[in-house]
C-alpha positions, 0 to 999 in steps of 0.5 A: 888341500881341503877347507873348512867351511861353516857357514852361521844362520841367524836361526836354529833352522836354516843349517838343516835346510843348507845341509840338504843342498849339501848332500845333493852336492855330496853326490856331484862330488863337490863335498864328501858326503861324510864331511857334513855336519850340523850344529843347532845352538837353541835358544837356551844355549843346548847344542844339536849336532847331527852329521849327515841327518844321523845324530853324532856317534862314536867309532867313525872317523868323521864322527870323531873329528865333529865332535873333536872339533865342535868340543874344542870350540864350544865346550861341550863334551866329546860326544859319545867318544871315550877318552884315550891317547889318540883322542889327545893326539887328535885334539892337538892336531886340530889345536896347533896345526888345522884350525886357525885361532881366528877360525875358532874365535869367528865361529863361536862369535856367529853360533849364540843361543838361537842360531845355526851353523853348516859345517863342511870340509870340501876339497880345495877345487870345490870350495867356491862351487859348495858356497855358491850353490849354498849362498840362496840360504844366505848366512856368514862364511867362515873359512879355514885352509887344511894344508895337506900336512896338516889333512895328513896329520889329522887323518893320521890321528882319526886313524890311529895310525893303523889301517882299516 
């Protein structure tokens, strides 16, 4: 089983900051190093996303689930990602099976104009170790439980089914 964990910054510059430790504990393997992603709201309400300190792209697997997830929860558009049936799929997984409403509702509260956000997926025996490690930068954790059905049926999506 894998978490979500976003942790909120009362700033735009904290996040990246976090994000660095992140990387250094991607490579101690307590966090796959692709399962990083940043979000800065501005002070004029504009998202900034990057994912390991490469702006979101399409046509990587985690790329598409950020930009699914951060789409579903803060109305933005999908970034760079075109539209199709397994877009669809992806989205409804994380709407009915990965992501908790509270989940969705607490993380939109915590990102308003001028704050940040770390996001990151860990697997489940690591999660207390990545928010320990990150807890000097302070900021409000919010996590969500991925069941392995539910990891199984977004993994699926992300890969159309098909092998790479």
């Amino acid at each position: 089983m894998s978490t979500l964990v976003a942790i909120g910054y009362p700033d735009e510059t904290t996040a990246t900051a976090a994000s660095l430790e992140a990387d250094r504990l991607s490579k101690d393997l307590i966090i796959q190093p692709d399962a990083i992603a940043v979000i800065i709201r501005d002070r004029e309400g504009k998202f900034h996303v990057t994912t390991n300190h490469h702006a979101v792209a399409g046509g990587t697997t985690w790329g598409m689930f950020w930009g699914l997830l951060f789409g579903m929860l803060f109305f933005i558009p999908v970034l760079g990602m075109a539209i199709g049936a397994g877009l669809g799929a992806l989205t409804g997984k994380l709407t009915k099976n990965a992501i908790s409403k509270e989940f969705q509702d607490r993380i939109r509260e915590e990102l308003q104009p001028g704050t940040s956000a770390l996001f990151l997926v860990v697997e489940a025996v690591t999660p207390d170790k990545a928010v320990e490690a990150l807890s000097r930068y302070g900021g409000t954790v919010i996590k969500s439980s991925l069941s392995k059905e539910a990891e199984a049926d977004l993994q699926e999506a992300l890969h159309g089914g098909a092998q790479q």
